[in-house]
C-alpha positions as a Markdown table, in Angstrom:
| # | Residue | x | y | z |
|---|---|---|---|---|
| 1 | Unk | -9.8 | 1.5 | -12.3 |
| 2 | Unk | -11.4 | 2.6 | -15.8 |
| 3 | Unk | -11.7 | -0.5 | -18.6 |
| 4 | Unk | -12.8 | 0.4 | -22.1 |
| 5 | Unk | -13.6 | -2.3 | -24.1 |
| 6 | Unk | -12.9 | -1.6 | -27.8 |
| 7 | Unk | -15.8 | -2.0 | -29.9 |
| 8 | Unk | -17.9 | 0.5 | -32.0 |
| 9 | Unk | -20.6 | 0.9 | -29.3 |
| 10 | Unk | -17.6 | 1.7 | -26.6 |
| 11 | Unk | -18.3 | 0.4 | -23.8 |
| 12 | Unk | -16.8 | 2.0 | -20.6 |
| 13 | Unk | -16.8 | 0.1 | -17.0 |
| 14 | Unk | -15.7 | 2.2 | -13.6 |
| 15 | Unk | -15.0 | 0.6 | -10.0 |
| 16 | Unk | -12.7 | 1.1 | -7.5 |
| 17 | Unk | -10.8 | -0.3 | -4.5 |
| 18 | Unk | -8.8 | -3.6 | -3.5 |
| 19 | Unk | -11.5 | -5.3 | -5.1 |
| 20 | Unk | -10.8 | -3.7 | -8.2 |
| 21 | Unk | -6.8 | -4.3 | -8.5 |
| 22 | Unk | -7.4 | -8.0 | -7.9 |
| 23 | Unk | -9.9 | -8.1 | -10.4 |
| 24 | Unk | -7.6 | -6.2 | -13.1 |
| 25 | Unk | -4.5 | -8.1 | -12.1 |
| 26 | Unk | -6.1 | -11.7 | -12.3 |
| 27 | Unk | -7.9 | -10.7 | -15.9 |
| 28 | Unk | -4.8 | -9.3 | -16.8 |
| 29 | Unk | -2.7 | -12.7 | -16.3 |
| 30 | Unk | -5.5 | -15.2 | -17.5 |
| 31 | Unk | -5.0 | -12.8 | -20.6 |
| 32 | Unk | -9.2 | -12.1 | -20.7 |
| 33 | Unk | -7.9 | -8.2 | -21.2 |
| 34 | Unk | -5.8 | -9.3 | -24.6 |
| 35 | Unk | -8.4 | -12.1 | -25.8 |
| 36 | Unk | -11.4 | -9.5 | -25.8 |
| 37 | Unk | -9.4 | -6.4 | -26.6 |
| 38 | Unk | -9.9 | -4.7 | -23.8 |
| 39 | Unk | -7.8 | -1.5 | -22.9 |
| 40 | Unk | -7.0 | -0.8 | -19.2 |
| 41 | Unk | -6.8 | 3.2 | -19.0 |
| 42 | Unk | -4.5 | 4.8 | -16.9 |
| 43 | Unk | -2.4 | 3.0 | -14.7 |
| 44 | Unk | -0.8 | 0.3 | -15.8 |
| 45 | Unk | -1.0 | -3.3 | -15.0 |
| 46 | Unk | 2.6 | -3.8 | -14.6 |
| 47 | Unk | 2.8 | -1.0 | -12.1 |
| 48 | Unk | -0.5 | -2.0 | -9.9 |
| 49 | Unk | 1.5 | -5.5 | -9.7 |
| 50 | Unk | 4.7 | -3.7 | -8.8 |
| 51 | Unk | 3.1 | -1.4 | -6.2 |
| 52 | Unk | 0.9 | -4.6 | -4.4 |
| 53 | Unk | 4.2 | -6.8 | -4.3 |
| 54 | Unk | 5.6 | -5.9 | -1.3 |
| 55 | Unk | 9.0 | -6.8 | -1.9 |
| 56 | Unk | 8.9 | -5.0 | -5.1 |
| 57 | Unk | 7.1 | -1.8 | -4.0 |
| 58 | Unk | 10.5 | -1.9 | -1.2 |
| 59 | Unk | 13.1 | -2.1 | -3.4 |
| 60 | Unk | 11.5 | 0.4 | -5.8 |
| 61 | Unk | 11.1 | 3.1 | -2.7 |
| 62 | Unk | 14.8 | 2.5 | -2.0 |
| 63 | Unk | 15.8 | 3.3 | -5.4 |
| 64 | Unk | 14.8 | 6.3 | -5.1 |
| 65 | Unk | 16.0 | 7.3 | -1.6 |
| 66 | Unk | 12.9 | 6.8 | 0.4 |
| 67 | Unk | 12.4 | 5.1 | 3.2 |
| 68 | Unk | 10.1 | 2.0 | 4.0 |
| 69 | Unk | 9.8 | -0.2 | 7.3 |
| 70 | Unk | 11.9 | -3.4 | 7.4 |
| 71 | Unk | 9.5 | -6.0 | 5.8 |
| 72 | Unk | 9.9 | -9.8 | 4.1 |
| 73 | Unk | 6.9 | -11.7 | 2.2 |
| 74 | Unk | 6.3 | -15.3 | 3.9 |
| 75 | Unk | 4.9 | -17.8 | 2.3 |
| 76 | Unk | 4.2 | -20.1 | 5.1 |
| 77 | Unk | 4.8 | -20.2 | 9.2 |
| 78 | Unk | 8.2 | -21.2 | 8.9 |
| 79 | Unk | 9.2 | -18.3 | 6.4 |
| 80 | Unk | 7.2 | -16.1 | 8.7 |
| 81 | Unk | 9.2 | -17.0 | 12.1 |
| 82 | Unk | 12.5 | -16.5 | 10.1 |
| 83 | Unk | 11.4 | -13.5 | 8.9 |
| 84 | Unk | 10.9 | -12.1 | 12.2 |
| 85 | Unk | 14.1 | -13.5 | 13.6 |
| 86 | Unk | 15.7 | -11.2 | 11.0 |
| 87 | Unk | 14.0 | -8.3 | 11.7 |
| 88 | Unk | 13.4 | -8.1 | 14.9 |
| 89 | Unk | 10.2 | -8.1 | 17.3 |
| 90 | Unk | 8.0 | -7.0 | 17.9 |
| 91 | Unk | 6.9 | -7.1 | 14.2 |
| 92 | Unk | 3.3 | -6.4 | 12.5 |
| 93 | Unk | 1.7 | -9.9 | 11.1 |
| 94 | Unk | -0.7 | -9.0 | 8.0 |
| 95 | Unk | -2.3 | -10.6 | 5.2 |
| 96 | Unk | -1.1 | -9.5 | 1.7 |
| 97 | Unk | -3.7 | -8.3 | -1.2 |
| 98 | Unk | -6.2 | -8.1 | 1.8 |
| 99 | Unk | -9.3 | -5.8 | 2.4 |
| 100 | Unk | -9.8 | -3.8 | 5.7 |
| 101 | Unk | -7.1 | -4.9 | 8.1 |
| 102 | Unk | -8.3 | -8.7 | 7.6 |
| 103 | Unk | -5.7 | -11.8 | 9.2 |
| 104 | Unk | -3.3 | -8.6 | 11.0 |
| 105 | Unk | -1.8 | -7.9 | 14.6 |
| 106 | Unk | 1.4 | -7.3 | 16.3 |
| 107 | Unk | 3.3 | -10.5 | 17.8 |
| 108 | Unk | 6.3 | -9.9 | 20.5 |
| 109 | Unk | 7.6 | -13.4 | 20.2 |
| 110 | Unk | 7.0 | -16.6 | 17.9 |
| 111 | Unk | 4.3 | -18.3 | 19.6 |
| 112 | Unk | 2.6 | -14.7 | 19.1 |
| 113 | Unk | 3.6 | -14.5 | 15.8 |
| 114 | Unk | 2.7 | -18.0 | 14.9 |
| 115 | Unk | -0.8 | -18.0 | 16.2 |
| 116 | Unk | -1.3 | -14.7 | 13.8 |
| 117 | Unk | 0.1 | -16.4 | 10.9 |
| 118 | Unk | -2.1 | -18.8 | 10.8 |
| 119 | Unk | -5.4 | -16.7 | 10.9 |
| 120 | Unk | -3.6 | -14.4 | 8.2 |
| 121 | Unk | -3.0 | -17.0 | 6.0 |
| 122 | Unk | -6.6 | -17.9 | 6.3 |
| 123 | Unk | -7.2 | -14.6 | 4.3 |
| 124 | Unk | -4.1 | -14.9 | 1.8 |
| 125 | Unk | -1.5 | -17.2 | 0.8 |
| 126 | Unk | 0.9 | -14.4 | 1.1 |
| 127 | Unk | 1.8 | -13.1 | 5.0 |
| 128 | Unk | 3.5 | -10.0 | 5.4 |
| 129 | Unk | 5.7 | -9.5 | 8.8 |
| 130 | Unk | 7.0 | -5.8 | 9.0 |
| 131 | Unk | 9.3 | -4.2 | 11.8 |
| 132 | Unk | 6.3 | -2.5 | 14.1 |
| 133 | Unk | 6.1 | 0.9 | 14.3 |
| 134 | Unk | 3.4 | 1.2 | 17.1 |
| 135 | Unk | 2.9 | 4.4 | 18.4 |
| 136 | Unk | 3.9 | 6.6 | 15.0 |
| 137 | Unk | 1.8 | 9.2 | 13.4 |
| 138 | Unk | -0.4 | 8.0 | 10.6 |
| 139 | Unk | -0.4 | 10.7 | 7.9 |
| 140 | Unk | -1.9 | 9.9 | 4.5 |
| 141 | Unk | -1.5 | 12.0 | 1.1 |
| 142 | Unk | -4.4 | 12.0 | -1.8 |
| 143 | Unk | -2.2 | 12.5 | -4.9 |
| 144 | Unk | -3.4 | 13.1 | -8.3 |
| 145 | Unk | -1.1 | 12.5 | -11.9 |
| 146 | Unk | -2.3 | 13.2 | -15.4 |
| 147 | Unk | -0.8 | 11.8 | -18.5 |
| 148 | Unk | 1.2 | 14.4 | -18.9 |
| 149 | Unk | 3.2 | 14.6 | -15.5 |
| 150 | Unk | 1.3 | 17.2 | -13.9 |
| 151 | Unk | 0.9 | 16.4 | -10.1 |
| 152 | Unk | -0.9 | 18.0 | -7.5 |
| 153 | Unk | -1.5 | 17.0 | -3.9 |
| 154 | Unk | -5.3 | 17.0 | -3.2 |
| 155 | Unk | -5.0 | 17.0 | 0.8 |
| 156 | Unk | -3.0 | 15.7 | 3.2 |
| 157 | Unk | -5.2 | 13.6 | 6.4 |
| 158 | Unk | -3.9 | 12.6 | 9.6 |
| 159 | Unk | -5.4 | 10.1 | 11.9 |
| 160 | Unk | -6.3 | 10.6 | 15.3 |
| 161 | Unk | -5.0 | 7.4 | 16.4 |
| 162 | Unk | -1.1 | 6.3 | 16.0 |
| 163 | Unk | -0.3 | 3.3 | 14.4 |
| 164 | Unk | -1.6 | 0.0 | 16.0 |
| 165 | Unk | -5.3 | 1.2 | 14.9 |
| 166 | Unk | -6.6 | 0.7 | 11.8 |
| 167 | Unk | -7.4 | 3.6 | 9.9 |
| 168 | Unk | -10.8 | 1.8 | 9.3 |
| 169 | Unk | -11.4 | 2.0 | 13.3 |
| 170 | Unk | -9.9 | 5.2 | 13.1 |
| 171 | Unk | -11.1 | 9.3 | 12.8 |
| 172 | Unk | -9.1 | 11.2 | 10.2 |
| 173 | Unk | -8.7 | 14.8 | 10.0 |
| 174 | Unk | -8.1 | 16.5 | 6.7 |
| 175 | Unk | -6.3 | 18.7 | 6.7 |
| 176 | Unk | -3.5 | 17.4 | 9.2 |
| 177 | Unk | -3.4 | 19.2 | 12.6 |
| 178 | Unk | 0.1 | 18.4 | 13.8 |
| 179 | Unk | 2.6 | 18.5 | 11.2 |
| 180 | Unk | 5.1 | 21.0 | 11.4 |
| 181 | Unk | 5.9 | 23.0 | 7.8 |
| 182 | Unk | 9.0 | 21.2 | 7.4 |
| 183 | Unk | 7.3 | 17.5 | 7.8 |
| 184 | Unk | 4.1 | 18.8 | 5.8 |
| 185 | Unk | 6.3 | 19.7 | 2.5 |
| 186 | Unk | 9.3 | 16.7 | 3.3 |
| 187 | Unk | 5.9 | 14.6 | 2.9 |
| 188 | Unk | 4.5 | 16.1 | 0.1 |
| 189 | Unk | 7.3 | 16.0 | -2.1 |
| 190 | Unk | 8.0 | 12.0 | -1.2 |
| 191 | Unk | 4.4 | 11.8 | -2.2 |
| 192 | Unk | 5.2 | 13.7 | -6.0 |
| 193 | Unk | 8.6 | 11.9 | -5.9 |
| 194 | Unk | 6.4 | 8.2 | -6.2 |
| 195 | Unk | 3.7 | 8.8 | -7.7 |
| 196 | Unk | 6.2 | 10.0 | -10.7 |
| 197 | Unk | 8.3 | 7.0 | -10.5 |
| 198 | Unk | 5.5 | 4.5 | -10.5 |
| 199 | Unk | 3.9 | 6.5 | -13.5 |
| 200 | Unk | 0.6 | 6.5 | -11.7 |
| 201 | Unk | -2.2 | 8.4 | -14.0 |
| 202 | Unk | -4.7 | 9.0 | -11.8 |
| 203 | Unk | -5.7 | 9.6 | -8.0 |
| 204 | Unk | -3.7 | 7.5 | -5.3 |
| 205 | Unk | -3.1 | 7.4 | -1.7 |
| 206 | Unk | 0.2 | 7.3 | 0.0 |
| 207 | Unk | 0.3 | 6.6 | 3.8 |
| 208 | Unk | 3.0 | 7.0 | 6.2 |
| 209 | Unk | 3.9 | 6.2 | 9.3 |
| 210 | Unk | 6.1 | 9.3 | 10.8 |
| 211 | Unk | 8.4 | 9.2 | 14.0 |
| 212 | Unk | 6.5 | 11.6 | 16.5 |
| 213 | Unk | 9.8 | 12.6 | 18.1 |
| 214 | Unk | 12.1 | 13.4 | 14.6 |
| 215 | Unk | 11.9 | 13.6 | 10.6 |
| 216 | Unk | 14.6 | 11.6 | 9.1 |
């Protein structure tokens, strides 16, 4: 996240992180950014809100023929058990706009689910229940996009551990070790394909969570 504020002596801020998104986003709609002129470089505003909506991210992977993990937003315990009934179980509980895995956990039934809920929303007033996929390869991309469309892919990291541990608990390789030629470039260009439709200017991170046993 880069701010400029525009004044003679231009002064230029840098940070980075979840930290910084929430910062940007809630400046952004208490209007600070417009009352003190402030210009947000890069990214845009709209599209950080976009991409940490989870419902909106979903349907704007699916527009462009991607796949994501079945997932609804819940807003309370109630939501979140209906949620799950819809999906499916077992189903990943986690805390939305959350730092390092905080308020998350996989439930196999409702009273599972219900206890988890309510230590995620002790983090967020937003719980996210997605259809688990325990057990898959986590492979991550480091993308960067400059203003005028060029994209390269840094590096591509895989971690040691499947799904179900968090990468903060987890070793990652870079490069990846087990990828096959086919998955390695079928993952790259998903990870060009986004980065271009979110207009991202900038580095970013895509992570995905890959059947071991096919590539659809």
């Amino acid at each position: 996240m880069v701010i400029k504020q525009e004044r003679p002596t231009g002064i230029l801020c840098t940070f980075g992180g979840q930290t910084a998104l929430n910062c940007a986003v809630d400046l952004y709609r208490d209007k600070i950014f417009e009352k003190y002129n402030v210009q947000v470089l890069g990214t845009s505003i709209d599209t950080i809100i976009t991409t940490e909506d989870r419902e909106r991210f979903n349907e704007e992977i699916k527009s462009i023929g991607e796949q994501v993990a079945p997932s609804k937003a819940a807003t309370s315990i109630e939501d979140a058990i209906a949620a799950a009934e819809i999906i499916g179980y077992p189903v990943l509980v986690r805390a939305a706009f959350a730092l390092g895995g905080l308020g998350s956990g996989f439930a196999n039934n409702a009273s599972e689910l219900q206890a988890l809920a309510q230590k995620a929303f002790a983090y967020s007033n937003q719980v996210l229940i997605d259809k688990s996929l325990l057990g898959f390869k986590e492979i991550e991309y480091e993308v960067v996009r400059d203003a005028f469309d060029n994209c390269i892919t840094v590096c591509n990291m895989e971690n040691v551990d499947p799904v179900g541990i968090h990468t903060g608990e987890s070793i990652v390789v870079a490069p990846s070790q087990t990828l096959n030629d086919l998955e390695y470039n079928a993952l790259r260009e998903t990870a060009v394909k986004v980065i271009r439709h979110f207009g991202i200017i900038g580095e970013c991170n895509i992570q995905y969570a890959l059947d071991p046993h096919k590539l659809d």
